[in-house]
ChimeraX commands (.cxc) that place a marker at each C-alpha (Angstrom):
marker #1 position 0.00,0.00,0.00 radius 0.5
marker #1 position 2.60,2.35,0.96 radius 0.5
marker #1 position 4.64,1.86,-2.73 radius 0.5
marker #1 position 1.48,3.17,-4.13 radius 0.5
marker #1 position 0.66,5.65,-2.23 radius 0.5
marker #1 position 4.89,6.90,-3.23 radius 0.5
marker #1 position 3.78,6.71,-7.09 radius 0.5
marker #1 position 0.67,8.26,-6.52 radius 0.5
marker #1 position 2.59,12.40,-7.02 radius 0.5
marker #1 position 4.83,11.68,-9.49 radius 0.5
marker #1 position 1.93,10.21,-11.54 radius 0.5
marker #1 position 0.01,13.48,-10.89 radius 0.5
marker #1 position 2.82,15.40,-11.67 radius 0.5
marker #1 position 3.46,13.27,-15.12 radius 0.5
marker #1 position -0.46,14.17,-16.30 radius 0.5
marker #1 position -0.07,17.51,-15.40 radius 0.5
marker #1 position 3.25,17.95,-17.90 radius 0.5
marker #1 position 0.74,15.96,-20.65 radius 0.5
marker #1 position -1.96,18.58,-20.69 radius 0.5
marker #1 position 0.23,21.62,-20.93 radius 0.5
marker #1 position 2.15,20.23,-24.00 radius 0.5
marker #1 position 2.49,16.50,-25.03 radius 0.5
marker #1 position 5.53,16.90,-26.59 radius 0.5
marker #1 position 7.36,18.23,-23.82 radius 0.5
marker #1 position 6.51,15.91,-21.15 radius 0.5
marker #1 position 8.11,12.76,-23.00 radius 0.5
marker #1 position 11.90,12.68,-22.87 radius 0.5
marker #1 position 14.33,11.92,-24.94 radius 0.5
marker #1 position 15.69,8.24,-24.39 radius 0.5
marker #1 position 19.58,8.78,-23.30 radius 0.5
marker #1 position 19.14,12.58,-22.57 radius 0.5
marker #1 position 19.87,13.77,-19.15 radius 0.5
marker #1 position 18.72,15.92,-17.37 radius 0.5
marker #1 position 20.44,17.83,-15.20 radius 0.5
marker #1 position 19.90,17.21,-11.48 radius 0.5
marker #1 position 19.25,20.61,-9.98 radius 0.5
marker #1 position 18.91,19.39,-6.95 radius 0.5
marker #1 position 22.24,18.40,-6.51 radius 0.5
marker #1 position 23.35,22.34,-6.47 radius 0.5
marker #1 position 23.01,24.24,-3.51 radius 0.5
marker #1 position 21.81,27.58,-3.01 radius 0.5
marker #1 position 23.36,29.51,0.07 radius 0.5
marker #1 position 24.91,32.47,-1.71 radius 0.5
marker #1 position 28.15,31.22,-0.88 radius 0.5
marker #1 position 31.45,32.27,-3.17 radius 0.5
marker #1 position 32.14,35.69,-4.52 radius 0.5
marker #1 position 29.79,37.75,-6.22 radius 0.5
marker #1 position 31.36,39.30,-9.45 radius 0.5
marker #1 position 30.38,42.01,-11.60 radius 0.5
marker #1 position 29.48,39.06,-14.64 radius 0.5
marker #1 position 27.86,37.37,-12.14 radius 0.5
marker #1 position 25.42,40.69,-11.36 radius 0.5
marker #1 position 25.14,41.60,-14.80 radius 0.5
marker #1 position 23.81,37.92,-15.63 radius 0.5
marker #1 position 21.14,38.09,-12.85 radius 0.5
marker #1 position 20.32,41.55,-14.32 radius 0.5
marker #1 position 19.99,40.49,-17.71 radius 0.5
marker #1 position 17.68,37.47,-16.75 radius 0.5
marker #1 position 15.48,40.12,-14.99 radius 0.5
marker #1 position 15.75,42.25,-18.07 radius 0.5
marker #1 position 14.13,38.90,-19.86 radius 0.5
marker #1 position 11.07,38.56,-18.01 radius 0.5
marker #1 position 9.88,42.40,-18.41 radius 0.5
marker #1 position 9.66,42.00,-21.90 radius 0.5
marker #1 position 9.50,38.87,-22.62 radius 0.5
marker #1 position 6.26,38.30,-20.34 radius 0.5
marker #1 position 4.05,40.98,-22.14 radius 0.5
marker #1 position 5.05,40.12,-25.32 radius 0.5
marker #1 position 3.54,36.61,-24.85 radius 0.5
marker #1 position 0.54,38.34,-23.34 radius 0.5
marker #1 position 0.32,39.98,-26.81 radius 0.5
marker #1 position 1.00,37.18,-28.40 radius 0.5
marker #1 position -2.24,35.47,-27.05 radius 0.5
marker #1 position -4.39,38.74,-27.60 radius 0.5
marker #1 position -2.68,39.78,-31.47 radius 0.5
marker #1 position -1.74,36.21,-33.43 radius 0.5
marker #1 position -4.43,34.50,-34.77 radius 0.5
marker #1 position -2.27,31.55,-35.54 radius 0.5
marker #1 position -3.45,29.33,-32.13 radius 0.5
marker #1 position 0.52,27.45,-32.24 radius 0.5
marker #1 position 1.78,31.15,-31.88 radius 0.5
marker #1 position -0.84,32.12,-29.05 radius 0.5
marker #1 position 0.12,28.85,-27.39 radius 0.5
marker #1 position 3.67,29.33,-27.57 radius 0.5
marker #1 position 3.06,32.79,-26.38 radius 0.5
marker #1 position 1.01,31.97,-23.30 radius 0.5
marker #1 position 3.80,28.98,-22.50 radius 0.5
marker #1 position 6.97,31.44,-22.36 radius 0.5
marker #1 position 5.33,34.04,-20.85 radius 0.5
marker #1 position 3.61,31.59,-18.24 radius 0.5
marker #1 position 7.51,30.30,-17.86 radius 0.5
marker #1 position 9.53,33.85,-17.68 radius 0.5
marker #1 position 6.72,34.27,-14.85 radius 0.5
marker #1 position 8.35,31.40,-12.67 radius 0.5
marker #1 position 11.92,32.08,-13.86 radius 0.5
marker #1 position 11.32,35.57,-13.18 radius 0.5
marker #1 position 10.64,34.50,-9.40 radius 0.5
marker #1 position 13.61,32.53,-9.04 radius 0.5
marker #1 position 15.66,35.81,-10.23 radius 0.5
marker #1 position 13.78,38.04,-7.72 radius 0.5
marker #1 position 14.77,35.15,-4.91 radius 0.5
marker #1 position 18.61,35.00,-5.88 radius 0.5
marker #1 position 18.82,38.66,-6.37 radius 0.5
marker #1 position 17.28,38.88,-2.82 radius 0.5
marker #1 position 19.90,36.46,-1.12 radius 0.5
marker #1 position 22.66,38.31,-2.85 radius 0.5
marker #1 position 21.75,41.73,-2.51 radius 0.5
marker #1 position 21.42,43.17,-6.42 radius 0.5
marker #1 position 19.49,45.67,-7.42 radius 0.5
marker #1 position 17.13,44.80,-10.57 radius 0.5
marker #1 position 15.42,46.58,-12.93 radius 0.5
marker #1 position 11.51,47.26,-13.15 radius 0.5
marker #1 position 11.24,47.98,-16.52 radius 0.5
marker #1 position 12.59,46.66,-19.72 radius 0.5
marker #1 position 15.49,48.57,-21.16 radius 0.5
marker #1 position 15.39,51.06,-24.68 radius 0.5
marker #1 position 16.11,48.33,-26.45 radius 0.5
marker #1 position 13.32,45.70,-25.29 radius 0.5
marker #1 position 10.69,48.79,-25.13 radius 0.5
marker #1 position 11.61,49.00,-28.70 radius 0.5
marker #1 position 10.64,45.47,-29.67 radius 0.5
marker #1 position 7.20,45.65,-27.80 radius 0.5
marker #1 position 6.73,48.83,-30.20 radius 0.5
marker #1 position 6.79,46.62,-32.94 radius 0.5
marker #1 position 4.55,43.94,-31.28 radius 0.5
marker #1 position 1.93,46.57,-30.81 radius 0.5
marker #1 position 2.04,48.24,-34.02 radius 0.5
marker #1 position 1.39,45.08,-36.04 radius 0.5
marker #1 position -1.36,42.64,-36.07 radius 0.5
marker #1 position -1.90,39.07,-37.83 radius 0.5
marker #1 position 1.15,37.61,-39.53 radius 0.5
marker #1 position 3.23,40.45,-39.44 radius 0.5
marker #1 position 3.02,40.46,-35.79 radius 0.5
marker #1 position 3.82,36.97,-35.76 radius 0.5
marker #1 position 7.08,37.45,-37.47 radius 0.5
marker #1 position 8.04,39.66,-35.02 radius 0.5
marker #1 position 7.27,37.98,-32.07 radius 0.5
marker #1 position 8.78,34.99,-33.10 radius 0.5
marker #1 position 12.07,36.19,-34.49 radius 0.5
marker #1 position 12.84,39.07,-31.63 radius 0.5
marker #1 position 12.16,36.64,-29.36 radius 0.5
marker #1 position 14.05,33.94,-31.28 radius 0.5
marker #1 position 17.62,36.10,-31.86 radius 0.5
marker #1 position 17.31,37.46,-27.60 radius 0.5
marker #1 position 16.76,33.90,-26.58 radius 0.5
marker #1 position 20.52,33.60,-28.87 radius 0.5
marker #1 position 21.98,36.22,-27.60 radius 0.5
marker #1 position 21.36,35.38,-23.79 radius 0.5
marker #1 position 22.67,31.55,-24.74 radius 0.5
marker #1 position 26.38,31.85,-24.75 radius 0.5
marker #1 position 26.39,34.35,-21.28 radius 0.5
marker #1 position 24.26,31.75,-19.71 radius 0.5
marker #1 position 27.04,29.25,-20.13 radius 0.5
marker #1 position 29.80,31.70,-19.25 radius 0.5
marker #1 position 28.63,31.99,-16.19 radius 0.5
marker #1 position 27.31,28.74,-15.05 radius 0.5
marker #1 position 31.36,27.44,-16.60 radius 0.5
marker #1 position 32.63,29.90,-14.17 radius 0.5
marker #1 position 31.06,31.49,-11.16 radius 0.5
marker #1 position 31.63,30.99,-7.62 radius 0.5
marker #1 position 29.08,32.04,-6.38 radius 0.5
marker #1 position 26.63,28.86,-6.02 radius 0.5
marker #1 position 23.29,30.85,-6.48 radius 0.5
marker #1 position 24.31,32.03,-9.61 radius 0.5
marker #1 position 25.42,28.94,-10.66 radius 0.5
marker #1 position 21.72,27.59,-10.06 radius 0.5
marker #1 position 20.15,30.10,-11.36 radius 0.5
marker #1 position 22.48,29.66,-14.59 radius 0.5
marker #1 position 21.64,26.41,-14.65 radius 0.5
marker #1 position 17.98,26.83,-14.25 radius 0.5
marker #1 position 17.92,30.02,-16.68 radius 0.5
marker #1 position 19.42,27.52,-19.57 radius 0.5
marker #1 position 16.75,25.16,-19.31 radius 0.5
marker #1 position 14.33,27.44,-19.38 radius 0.5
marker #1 position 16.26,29.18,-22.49 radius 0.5
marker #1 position 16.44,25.95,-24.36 radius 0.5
marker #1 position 12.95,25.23,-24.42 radius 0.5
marker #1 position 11.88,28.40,-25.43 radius 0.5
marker #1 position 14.05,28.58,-28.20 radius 0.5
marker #1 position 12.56,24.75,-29.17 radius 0.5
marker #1 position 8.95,26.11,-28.79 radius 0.5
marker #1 position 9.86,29.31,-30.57 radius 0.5
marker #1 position 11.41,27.12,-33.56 radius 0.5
marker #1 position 8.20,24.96,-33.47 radius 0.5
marker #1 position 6.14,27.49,-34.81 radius 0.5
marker #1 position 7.72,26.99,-38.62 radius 0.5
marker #1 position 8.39,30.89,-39.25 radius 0.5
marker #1 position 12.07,31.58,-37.30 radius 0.5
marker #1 position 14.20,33.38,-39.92 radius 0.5
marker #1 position 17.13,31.43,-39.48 radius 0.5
marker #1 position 18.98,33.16,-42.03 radius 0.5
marker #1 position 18.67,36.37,-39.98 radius 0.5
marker #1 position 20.53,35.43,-37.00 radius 0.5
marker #1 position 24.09,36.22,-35.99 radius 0.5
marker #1 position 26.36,34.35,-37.94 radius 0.5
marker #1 position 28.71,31.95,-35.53 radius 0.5
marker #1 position 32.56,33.24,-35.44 radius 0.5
marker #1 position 34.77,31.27,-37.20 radius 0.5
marker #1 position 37.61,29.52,-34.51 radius 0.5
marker #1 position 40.14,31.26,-33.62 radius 0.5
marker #1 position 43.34,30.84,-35.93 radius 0.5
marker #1 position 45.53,31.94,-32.78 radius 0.5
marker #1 position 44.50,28.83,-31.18 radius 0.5
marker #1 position 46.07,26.29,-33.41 radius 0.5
marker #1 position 50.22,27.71,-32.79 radius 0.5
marker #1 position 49.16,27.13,-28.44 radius 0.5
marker #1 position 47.85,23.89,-29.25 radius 0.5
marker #1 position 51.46,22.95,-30.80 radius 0.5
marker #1 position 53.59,24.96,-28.62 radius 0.5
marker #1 position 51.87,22.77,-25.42 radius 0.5
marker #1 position 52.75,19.41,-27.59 radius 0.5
marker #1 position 56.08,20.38,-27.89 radius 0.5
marker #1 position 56.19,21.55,-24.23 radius 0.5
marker #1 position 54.49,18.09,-23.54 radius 0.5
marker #1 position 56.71,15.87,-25.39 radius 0.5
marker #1 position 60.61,17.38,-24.94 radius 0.5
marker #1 position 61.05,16.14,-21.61 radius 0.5
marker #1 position 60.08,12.52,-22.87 radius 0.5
marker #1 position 62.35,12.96,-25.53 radius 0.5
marker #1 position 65.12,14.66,-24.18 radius 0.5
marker #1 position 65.84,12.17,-21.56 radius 0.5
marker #1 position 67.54,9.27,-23.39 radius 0.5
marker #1 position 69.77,12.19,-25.09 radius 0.5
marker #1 position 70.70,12.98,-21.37 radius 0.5
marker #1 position 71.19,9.80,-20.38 radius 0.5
marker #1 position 73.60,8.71,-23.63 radius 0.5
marker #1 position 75.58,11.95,-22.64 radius 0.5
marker #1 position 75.41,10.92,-19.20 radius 0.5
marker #1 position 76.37,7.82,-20.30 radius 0.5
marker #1 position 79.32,8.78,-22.39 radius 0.5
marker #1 position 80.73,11.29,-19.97 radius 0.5
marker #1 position 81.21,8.65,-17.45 radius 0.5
marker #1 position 82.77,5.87,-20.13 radius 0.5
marker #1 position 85.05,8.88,-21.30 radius 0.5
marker #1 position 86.71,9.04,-17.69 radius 0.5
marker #1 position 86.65,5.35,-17.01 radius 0.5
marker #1 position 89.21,4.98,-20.04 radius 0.5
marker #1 position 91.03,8.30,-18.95 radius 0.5
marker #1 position 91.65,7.35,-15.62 radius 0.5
marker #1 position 93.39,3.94,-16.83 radius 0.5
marker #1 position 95.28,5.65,-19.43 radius 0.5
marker #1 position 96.70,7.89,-17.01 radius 0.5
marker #1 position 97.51,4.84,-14.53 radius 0.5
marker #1 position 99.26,3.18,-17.33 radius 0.5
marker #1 position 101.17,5.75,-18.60 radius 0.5
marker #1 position 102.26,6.83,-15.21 radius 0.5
marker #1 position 105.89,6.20,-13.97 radius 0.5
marker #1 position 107.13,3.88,-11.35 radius 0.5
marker #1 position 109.15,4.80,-8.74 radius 0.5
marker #1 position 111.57,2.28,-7.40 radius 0.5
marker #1 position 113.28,2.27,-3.65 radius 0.5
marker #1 position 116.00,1.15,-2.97 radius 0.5
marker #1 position 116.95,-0.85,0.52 radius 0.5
marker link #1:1,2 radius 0.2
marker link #1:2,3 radius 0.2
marker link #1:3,4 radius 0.2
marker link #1:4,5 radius 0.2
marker link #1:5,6 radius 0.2
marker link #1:6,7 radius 0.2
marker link #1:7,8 radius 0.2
marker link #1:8,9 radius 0.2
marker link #1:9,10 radius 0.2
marker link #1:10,11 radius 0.2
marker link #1:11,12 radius 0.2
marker link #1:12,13 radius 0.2
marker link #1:13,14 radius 0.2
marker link #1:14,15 radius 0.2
marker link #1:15,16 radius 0.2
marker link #1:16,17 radius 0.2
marker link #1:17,18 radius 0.2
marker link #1:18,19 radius 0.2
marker link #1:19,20 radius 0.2
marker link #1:20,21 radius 0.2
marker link #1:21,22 radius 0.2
marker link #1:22,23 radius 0.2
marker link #1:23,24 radius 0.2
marker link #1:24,25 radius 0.2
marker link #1:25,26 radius 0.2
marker link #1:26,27 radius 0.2
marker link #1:27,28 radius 0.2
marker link #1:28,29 radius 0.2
marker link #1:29,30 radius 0.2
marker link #1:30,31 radius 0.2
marker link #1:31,32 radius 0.2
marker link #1:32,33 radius 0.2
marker link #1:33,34 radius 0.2
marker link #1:34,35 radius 0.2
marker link #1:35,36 radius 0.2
marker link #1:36,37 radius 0.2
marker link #1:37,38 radius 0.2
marker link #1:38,39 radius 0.2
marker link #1:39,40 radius 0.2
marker link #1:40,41 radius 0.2
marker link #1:41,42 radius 0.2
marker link #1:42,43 radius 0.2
marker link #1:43,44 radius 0.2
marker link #1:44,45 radius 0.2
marker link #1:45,46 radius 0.2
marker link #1:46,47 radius 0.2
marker link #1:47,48 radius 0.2
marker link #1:48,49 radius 0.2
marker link #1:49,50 radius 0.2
marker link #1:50,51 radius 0.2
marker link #1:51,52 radius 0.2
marker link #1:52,53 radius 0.2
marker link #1:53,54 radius 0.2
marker link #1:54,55 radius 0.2
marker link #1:55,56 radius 0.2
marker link #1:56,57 radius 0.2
marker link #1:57,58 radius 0.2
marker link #1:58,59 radius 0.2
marker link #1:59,60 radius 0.2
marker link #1:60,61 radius 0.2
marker link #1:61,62 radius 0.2
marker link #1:62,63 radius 0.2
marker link #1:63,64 radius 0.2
marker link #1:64,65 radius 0.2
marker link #1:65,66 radius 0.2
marker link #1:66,67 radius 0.2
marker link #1:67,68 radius 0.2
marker link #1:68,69 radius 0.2
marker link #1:69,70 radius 0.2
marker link #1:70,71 radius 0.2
marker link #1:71,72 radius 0.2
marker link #1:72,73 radius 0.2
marker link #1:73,74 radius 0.2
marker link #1:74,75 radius 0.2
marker link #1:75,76 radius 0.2
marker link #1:76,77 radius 0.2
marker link #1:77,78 radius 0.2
marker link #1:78,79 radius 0.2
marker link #1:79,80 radius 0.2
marker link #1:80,81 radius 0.2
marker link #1:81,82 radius 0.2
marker link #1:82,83 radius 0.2
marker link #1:83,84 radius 0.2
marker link #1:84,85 radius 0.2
marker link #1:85,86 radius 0.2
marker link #1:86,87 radius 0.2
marker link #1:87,88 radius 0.2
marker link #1:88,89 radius 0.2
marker link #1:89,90 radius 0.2
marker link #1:90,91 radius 0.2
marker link #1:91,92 radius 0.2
marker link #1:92,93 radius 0.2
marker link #1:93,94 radius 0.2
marker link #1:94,95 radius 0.2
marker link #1:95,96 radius 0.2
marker link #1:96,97 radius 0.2
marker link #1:97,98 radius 0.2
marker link #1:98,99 radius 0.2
marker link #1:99,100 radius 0.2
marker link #1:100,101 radius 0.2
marker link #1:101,102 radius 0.2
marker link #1:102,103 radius 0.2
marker link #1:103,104 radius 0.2
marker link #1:104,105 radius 0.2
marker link #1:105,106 radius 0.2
marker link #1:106,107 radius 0.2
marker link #1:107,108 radius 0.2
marker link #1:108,109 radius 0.2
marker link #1:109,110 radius 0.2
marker link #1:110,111 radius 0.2
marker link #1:111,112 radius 0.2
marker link #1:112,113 radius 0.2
marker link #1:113,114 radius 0.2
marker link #1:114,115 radius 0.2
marker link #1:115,116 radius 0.2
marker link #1:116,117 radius 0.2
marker link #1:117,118 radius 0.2
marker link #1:118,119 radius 0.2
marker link #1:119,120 radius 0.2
marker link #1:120,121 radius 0.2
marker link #1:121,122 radius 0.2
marker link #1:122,123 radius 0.2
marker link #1:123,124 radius 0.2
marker link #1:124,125 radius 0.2
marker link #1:125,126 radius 0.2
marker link #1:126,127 radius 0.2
marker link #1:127,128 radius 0.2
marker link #1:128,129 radius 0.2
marker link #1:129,130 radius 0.2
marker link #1:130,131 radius 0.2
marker link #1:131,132 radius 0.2
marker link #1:132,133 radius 0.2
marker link #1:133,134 radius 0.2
marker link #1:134,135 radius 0.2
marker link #1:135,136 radius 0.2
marker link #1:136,137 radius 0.2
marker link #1:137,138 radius 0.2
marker link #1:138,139 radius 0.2
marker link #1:139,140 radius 0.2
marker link #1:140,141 radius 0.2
marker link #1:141,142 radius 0.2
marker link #1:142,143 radius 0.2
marker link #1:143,144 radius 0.2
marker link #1:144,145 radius 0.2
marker link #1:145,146 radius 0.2
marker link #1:146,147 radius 0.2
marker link #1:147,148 radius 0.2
marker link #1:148,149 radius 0.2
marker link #1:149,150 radius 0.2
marker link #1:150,151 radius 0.2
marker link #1:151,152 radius 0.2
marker link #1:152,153 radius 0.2
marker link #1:153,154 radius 0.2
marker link #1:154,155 radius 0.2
marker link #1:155,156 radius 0.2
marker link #1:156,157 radius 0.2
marker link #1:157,158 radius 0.2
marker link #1:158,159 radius 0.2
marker link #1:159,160 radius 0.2
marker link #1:160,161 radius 0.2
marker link #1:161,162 radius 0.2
marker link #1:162,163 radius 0.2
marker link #1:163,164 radius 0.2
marker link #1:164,165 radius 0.2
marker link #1:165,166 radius 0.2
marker link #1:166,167 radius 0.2
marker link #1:167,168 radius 0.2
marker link #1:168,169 radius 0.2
marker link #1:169,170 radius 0.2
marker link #1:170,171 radius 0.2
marker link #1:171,172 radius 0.2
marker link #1:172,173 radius 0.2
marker link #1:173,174 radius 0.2
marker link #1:174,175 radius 0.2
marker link #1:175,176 radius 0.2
marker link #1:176,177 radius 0.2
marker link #1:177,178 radius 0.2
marker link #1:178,179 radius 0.2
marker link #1:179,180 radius 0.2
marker link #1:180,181 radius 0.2
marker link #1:181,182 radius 0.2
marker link #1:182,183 radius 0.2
marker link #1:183,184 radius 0.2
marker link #1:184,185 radius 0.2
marker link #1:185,186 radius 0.2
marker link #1:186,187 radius 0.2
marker link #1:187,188 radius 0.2
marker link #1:188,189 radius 0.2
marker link #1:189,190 radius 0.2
marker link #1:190,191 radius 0.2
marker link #1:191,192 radius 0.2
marker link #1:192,193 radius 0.2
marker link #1:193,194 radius 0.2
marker link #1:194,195 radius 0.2
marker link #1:195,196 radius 0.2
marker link #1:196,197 radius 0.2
marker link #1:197,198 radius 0.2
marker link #1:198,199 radius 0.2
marker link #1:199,200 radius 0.2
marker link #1:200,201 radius 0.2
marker link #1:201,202 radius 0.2
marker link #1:202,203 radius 0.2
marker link #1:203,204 radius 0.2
marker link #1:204,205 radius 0.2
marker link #1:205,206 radius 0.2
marker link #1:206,207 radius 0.2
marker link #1:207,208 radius 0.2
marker link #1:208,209 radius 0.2
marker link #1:209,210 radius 0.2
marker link #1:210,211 radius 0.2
marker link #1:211,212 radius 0.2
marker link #1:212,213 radius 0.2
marker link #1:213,214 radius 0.2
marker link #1:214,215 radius 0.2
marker link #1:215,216 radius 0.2
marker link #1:216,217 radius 0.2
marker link #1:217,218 radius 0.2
marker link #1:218,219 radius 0.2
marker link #1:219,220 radius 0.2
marker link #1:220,221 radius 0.2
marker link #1:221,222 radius 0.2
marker link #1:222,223 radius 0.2
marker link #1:223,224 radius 0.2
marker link #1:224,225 radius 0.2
marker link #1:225,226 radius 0.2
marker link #1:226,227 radius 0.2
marker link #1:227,228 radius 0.2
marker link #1:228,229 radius 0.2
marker link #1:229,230 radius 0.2
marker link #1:230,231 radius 0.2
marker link #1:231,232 radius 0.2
marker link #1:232,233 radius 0.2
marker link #1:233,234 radius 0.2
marker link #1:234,235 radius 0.2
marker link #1:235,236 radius 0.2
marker link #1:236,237 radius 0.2
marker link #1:237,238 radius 0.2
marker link #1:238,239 radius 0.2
marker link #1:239,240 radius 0.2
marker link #1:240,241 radius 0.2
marker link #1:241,242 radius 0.2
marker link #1:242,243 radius 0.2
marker link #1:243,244 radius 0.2
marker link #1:244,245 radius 0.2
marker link #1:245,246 radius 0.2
marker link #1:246,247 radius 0.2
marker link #1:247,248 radius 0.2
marker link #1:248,249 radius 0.2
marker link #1:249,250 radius 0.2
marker link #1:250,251 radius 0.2
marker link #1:251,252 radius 0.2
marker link #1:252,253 radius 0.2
view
């Protein structure tokens, strides 16, 4: 009775992930995820000016991301983009709690209102309607979600501070699947986002000069010991050379 009774929330829990969205509740055979609750959350480590700007920027998310998805639900009439809309917004809503919490603990200040930019960008929401205003939900949305990607792994790489680092870790989850339900809706412009730098060509010459700095010592040593070697040989046959060619004294009684 009582192994029932320990299936009986998780169960719950599994039919409540099914009615938001089907697709997300079924996971990917051999794809972790990561345990969160491993991490712990005691505002321990130093707090450094990346790690204030990231909490900042998160904030910054939520302010605009949360009333664009209200428009979304109010302006599209495509029902996948008013669904996506009321998902991410209903999300930023919860990560934008777990900010508020960490910023708390930590003492940061955060914003209340989007910046120039992000007031921008709900401009354009509210000036169009229909398709045109699914375009640009979808694709500002799309290139911040980008743009917030590579900081969010920055910092969870290499705070130490372990709040942040949970709320990095948390904030990336959250980023990945809005980028997936943002790419679900057919229309992202892919073409139109930031084009990936090309590696760096300085990093090939460090790459050899560690091999060679890796691989002398191994094969230096039998040169040192041949010398070694050698210089020792050299003054065994010196030393009877000399003893040979030295001359004998005889005494006489």
């Amino acid at each position: 009775m009582l192994g029932w009774r320990r299936l009986v929330g998780p169960a719950i829990a599994a039919l409540v992930l099914v009615a938001i969205d089907p697709a997300v509740a079924r996971a990917e055979p051999g794809v972790p995820v990561p345990p969160n609750g491993l991490l712990t959350d005691k505002a321990r480590g130093e707090v450094t000016a990346a790690d204030r700007d990231f909490v900042t920027k998160v904030r910054l998310a939520g302010l605009w991301e949360i009333p664009a998805g209200e428009m979304a639900q109010q302006r599209s009439r495509d029902a996948r983009i008013q669904a996506i809309g009321k998902e991410i917004a209903g999300q930023h809503k919860v990560l934008d709690q777990l900010t508020r919490d960490a910023a708390k603990k930590l003492e940061i200040d955060l914003p209340d209102a989007p910046n120039s930019d992000q007031q921008k960008w709900l401009g354009e929401m509210r000036d169009a309607t229909g398709t045109d205003f699914d375009q640009i939900y979808i694709d500002r949305l799309r290139a911040a979600h980008g743009k917030i990607f590579p900081a969010i792994a920055a910092i969870r790489a290499g705070t130490r501070n372990d709040t942040v680092r949970l709320l990095a870790q948390r904030a990336n989850q959250f980023v990945m699947t809005h980028m997936t339900l943002l790419e679900s809706s057919g229309i992202v412009d892919f073409q139109g986002l930031p084009t990936v730098p090309p590696p760096s060509a300085s990093a090939a010459p460090v790459l050899a000069a560690e091999r060679r700095s890796t691989t002398s010592p191994v094969t230096s040593t039998p040169v040192v010991l041949l010398a070694l070697g050698g210089g020792i040989l050299a003054g065994i046959i010196a030393t009877r050379l000399l003893v040979r060619r030295r001359p004998r004294r005889y005494y006489r009684g």
